[in-house]
C-alpha positions as CSV (number, residue, x, y, z in Angstrom):
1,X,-39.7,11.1,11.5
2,X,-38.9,11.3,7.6
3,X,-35.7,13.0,6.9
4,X,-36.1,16.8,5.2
5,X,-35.3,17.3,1.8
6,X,-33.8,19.5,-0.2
7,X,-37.4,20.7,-1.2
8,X,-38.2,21.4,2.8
9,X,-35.3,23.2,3.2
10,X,-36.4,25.6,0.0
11,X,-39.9,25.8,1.0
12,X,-39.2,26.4,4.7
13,X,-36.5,29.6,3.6
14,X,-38.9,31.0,1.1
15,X,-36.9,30.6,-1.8
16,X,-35.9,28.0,-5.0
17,X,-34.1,24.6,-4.5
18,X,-31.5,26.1,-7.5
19,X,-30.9,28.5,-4.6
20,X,-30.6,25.9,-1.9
21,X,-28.1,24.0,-4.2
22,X,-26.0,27.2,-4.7
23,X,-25.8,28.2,-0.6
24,X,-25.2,24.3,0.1
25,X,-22.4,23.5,-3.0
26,X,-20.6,27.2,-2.8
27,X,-21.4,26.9,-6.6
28,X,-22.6,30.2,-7.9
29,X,-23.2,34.0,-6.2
30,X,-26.0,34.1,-3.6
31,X,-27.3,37.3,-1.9
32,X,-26.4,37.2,2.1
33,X,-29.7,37.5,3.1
34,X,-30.9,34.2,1.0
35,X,-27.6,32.6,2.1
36,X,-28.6,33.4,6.0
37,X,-32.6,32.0,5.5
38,X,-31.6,29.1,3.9
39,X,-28.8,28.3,6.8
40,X,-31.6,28.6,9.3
41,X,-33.5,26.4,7.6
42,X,-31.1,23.6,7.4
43,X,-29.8,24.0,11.5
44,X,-33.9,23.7,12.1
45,X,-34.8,20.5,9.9
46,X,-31.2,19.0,10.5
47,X,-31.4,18.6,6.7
48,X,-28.4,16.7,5.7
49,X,-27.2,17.0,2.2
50,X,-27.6,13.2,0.2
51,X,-23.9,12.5,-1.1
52,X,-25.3,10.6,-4.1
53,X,-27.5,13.8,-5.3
54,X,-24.6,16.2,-4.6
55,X,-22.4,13.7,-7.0
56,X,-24.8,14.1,-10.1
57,X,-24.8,17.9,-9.6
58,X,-21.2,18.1,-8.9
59,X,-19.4,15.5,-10.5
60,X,-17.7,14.8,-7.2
61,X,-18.0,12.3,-4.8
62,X,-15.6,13.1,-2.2
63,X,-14.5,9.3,-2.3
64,X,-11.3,7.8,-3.2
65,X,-11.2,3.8,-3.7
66,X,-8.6,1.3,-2.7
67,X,-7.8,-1.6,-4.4
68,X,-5.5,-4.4,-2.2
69,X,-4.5,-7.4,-3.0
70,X,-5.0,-8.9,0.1
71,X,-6.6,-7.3,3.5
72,X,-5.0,-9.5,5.8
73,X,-1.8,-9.2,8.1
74,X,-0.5,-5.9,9.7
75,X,0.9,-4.2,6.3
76,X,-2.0,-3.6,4.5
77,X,-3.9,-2.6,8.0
78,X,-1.0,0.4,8.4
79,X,-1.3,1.1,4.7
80,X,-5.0,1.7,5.0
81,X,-4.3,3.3,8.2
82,X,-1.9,5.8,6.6
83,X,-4.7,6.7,3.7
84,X,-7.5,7.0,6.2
85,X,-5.5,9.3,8.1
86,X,-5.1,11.4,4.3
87,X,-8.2,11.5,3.4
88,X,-10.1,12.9,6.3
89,X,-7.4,15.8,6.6
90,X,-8.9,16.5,3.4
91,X,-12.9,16.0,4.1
92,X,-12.6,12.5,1.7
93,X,-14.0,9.5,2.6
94,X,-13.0,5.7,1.7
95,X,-13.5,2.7,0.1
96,X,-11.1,-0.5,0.2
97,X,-11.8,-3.5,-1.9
98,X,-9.5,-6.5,-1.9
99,X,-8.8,-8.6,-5.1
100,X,-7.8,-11.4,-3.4
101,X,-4.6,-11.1,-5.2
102,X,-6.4,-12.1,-8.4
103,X,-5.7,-10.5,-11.9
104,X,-9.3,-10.9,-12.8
105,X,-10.7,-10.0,-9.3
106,X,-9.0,-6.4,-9.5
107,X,-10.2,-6.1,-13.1
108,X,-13.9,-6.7,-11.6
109,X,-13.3,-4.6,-8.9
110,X,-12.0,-1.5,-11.1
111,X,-15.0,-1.6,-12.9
112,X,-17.3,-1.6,-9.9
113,X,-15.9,1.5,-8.6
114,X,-16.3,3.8,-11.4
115,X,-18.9,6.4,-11.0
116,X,-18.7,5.8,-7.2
117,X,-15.5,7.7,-6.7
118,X,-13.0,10.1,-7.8
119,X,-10.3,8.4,-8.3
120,X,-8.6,5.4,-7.8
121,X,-5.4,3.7,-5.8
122,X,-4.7,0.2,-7.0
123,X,-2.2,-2.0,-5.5
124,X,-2.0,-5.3,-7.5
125,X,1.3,-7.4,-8.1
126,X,-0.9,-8.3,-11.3
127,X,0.0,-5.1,-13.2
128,X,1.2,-6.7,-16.2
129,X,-2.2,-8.8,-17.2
130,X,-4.2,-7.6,-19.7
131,X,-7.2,-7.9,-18.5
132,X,-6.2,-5.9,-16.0
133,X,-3.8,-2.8,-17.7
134,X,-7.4,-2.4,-19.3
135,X,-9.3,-1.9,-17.0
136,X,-7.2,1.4,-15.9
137,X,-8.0,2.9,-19.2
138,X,-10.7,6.1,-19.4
139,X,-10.3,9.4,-17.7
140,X,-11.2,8.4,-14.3
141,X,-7.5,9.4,-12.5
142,X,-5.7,6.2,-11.3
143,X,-2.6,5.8,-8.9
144,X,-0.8,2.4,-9.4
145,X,1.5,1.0,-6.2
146,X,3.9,-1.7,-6.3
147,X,2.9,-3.1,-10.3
148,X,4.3,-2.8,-13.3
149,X,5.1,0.7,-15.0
150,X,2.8,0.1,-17.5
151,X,5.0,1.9,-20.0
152,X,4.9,4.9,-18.0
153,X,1.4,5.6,-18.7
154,X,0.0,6.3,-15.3
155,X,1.2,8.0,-12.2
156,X,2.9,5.2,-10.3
157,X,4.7,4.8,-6.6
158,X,7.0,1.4,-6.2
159,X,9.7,0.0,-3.7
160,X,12.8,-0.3,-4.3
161,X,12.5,-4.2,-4.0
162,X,15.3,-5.5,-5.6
163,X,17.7,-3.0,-4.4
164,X,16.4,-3.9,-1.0
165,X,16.3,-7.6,-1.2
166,X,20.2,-6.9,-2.1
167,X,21.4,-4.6,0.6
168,X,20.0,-6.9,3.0
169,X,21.8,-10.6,1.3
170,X,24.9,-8.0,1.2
171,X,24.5,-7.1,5.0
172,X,24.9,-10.7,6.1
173,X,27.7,-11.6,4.0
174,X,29.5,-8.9,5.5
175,X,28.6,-11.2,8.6
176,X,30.4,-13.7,8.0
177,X,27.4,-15.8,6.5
178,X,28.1,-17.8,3.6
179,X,25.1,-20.4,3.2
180,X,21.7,-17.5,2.9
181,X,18.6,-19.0,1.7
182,X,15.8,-17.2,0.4
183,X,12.2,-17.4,1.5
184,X,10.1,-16.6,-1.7
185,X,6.9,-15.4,-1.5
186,X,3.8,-16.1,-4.5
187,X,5.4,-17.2,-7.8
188,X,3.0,-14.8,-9.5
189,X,3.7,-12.0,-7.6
190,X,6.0,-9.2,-9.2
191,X,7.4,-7.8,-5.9
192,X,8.3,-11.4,-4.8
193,X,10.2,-12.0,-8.1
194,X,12.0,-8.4,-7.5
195,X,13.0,-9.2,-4.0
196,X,14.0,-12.9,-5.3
197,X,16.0,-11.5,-8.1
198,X,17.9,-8.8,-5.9
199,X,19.0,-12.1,-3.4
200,X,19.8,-13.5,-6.6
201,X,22.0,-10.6,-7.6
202,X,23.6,-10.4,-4.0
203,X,24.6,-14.3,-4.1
204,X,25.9,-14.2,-7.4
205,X,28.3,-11.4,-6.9
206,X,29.8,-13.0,-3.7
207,X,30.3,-16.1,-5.5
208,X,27.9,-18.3,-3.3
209,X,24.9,-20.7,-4.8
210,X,21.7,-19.9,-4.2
211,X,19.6,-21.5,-1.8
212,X,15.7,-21.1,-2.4
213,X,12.5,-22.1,-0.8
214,X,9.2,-21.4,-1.8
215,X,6.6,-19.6,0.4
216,X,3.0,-17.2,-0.1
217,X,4.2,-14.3,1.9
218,X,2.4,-15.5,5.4
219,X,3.7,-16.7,8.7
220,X,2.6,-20.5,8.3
221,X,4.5,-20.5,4.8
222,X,7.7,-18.7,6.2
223,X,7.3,-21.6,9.1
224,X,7.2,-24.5,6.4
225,X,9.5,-23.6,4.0
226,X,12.5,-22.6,7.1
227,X,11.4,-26.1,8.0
228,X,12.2,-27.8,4.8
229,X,16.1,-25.5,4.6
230,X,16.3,-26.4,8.4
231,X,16.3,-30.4,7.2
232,X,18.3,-30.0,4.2
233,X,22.1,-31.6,3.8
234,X,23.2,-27.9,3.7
235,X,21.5,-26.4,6.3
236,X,22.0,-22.3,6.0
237,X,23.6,-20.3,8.5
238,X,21.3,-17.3,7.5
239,X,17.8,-16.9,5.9
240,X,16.6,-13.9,4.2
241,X,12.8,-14.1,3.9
242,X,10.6,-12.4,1.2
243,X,8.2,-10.4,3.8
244,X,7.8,-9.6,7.6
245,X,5.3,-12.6,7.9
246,X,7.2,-15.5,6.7
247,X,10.2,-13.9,8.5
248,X,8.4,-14.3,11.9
249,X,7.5,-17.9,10.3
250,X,11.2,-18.5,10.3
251,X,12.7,-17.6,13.9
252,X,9.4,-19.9,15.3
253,X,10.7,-23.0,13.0
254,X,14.4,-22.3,13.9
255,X,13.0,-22.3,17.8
256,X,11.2,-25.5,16.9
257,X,14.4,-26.9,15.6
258,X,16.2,-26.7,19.0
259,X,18.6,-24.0,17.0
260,X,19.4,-20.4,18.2
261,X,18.7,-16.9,16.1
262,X,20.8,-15.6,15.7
263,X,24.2,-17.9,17.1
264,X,22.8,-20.8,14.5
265,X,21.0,-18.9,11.9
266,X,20.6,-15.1,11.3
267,X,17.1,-14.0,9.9
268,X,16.6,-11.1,7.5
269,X,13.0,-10.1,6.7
270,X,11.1,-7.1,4.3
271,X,8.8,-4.4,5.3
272,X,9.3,-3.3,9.2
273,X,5.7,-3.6,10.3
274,X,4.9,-3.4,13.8
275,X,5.3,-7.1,15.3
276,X,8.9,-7.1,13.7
277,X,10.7,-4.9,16.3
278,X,8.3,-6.8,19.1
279,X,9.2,-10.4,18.6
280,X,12.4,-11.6,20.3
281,X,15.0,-11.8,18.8
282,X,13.9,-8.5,17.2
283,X,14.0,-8.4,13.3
284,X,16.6,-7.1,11.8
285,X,14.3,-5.7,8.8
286,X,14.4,-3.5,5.4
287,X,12.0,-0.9,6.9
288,X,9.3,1.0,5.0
289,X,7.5,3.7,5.9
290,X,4.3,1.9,5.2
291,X,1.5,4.5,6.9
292,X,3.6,7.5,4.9
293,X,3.3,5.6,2.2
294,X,-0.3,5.3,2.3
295,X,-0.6,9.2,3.1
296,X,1.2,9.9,0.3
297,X,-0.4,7.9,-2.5
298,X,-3.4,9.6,-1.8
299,X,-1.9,12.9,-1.7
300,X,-1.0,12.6,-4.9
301,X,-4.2,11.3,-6.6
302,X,-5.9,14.0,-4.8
303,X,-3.1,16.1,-6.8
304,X,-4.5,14.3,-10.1
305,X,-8.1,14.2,-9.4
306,X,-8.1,18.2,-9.1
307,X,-5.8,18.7,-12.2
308,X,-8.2,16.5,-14.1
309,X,-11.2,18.9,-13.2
310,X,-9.6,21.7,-13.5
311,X,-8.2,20.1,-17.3
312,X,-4.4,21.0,-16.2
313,X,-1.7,20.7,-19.0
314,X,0.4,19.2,-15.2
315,X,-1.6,16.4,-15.0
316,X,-0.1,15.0,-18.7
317,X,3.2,15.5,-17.3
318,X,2.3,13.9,-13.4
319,X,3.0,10.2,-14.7
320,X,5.7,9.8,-12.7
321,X,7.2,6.7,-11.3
322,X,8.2,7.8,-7.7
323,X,10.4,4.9,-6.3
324,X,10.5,4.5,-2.3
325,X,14.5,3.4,-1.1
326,X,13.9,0.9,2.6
327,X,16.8,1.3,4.8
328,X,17.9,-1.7,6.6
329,X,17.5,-1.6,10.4
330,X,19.5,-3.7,12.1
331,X,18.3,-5.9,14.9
332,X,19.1,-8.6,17.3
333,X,18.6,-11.6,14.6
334,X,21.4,-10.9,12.7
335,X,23.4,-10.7,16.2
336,X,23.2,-6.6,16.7
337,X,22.9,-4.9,19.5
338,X,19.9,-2.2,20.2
339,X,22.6,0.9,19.1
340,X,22.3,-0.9,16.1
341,X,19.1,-0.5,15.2
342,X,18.7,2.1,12.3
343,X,21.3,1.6,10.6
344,X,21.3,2.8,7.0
345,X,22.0,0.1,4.5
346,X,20.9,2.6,1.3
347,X,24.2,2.3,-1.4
348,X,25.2,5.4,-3.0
């Protein structure tokens, strides 16, 4: 049976479709007794109102979009999880795109989702290409994760990679470990090159010389480039790897090796998802709250969407860079016992 219309719904309740539109949008006063007949007439033709048409009449449509790098691999599944959870306290719906962690890709997908939703959430180590800083420009609001700070220009949440990457090289020199190795991820990527540059940091200041590997922030890199340390003259009695992933990568090549984590080598990775505090030895970690961080990215563009409509001087003054501290949680991989776990590694 054809679906009702908005033009049913008028005719069946005796009154305008401009009437309709008011009792359906809240928009406008409408006289109880109009309000009541047009009601019934919806509950009896189970007329459902069309999202697109409610759009052009609003300038709403109760979407925000998501733009991932990647949509693979149990960080970007608990992100999501954390803004899906955000958006339907708040009656929104959403749509994820990846980029394929592709400067260009993001630019293409930016300008696909305008006019389809209210605002936007773009992840993208990419931050600082061209193409893409364009791309954000206009008055559709935008909340940028884990990039660049574009000079400050938009509202912007970030990890404290570096600082991160540091307290964790830090934590296992105070182990006794004097030959850590890094497992990098993507070359390209800006939060690989912060959490590089904060092992960097870390080594330096102990005195120690660096020892690097290169990976692309997956398991079967993590596995390949621990393989490649593990064969080296100077094989390291610890590895601090880039991400979660390559860090599970890592304990399977040490297993491989015939070597023990954490009596042979002690394993650091970044991020705390799920599997991390499942595997055995369990992964002593920098953890973020990844699903809070999700939920709260979209709280605040939800913040910026409704100062935009409502023209509010606040949302000029909203471009905050709001920077998210991990805390190391220690497990058994660096040789810790299960009191350990939690331990704060944030410096004052």
């Amino acid at each position: 049976m054809k679906a009702a219309t908005i033009r049913d719904v008028a005719e069946r309740a005796g009154v305008s479709v401009a009437s309709v539109s008011r009792v359906l949008t809240g928009a406008g006063v409408v006289a109880e007794p109009t309000r009541s007949k047009v009601l019934e007439a919806v509950e009896a033709l189970s007329y459902v109102p069309h999202s697109g048409a409610r759009s052009l009449s609003t300038s709403r449509t109760d979407v925000i979009g998501v733009i991932l790098p990647d949509l693979f691999g149990e960080f970007f599944s608990e992100l999501i999880r954390g803004m899906d959870v955000a958006c339907r306290a708040q009656g929104r719906h959403l749509i994820v795109s990846s980029s394929h962690d592709d400067a260009a890709n993001a630019a293409a997908a930016i300008r696909s989702m305008r006019g389809r939703v209210d605002g936007l959430i773009v992840l993208s180590p990419h931050l600082d290409s061209g193409e893409l800083t364009s791309s954000l420009s206009g008055r559709l609001p935008v909340l940028l994760m884990n990039g660049g700070d574009l000079d400050g220009q938009q509202p912007s949440m970030a990890v404290d990679n570096t600082g991160g990457a540091r307290v964790a090289v830090e934590h296992l020199f105070s182990l006794g470990r004097r030959r850590i190795a890094h497992v990098g991820g993507p070359t390209g990527n800006l939060e690989a090159r912060q959490r590089k540059q904060g092992y960097l940091d870390a080594v330096a200041s102990a005195g120690a010389q660096p020892m690097l590997a290169q990976g692309e922030f997956t398991q079967a890199s993590g596995f390949a480039a621990a393989a490649r340390l593990l064969a080296s003259d100077q094989r390291p009695d610890a590895i601090f790897a880039g991400n979660d992933a390559m860090a599970v990568g890592v304990l399977l090549a040490i297993q491989e090796a015939g070597l023990r984590c954490p009596e042979d080598i002690a394993v650091v990775g970044f991020d705390d998802v799920p599997i991390a505090e499942l595997v055995r030895p369990g992964l002593t970690t920098l953890h973020i709250d990844i699903a809070g961080m999700g939920r709260r990215a979209v709280e605040r563009l939800l913040t910026e969407i409704d100062d935009a409509a409502a023209n509010s001087p606040q949302a000029a003054n909203d471009a905050a860079r709001e920077i998210i501290v991990p805390r190391l949680v220690v497990r058994q991989s660096c040789g810790a016992s299960t009191s350990t776990q939690g331990f704060s590694g944030e410096r004052p």
